[in-house]
Steps between C-alpha positions, in 0.01 A plus 500: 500500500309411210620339181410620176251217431361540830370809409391417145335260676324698735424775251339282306291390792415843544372531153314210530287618769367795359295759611313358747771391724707838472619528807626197524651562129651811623656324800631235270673738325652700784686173578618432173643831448870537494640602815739795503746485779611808671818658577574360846374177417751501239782667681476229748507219284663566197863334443752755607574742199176493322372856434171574587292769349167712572346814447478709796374890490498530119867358435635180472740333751692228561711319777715202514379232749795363752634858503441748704186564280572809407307697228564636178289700268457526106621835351263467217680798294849386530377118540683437754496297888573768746512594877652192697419563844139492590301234691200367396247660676258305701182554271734423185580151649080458456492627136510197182832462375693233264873389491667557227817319263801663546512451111227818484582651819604796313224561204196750609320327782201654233591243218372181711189654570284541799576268811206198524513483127706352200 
């Protein structure tokens, strides 16, 4: 994985180049783009208890690696964690995800913005 300076680095390389070298530019810039992981790779490597969150059909859920991974969605209205019980289904474990601190494991999953950014 990248450092930050790496990919200052080679964004500024990118730059550099210009327009006559765009692919290469453009590939440049693929590999110095944040990588987001997804929900199994976190699952599996995670420390035990870190809550790990995605968007899956339209709602946001979570699930707490080392457990039995079991899923919980946001109840926007009542703003709430709810419905304990689920797997992760196998094209959920594909989708981006991030952990989250315990510290905001209860606020809107909305307030920290879309996964891959901020």
């Amino acid at each position: 994985m990248l450092t930050d300076d790496e990919r200052k680095t080679i964004n500024h390389a990118a730059d550099v180049l210009g327009p006559s070298l765009r692919d290469l530019a453009t590939r440049l810039r693929a590999i110095a783009a944040p990588r987001v992981a997804t929900v199994g790779e976190l699952l599996a490597t995670a420390p035990v208890g870190a809550i790990v969150e995605y968007r899956a059909d339209m709602c946001w859920c979570r699930s707490v690696a080392g457990q039995i991974h079991r899923v919980a969605h946001w109840i926007a209205p009542h703003g709430v964690w709810s419905g304990y019980g689920f797997l992760p289904g196998p094209l959920d474990l594909r989708l981006p995800a991030r952990t989250v601190p315990a510290s905001e494991a209860d606020r809107d999953p909305a307030t920290r913005g879309p996964i891959g950014e901020g």
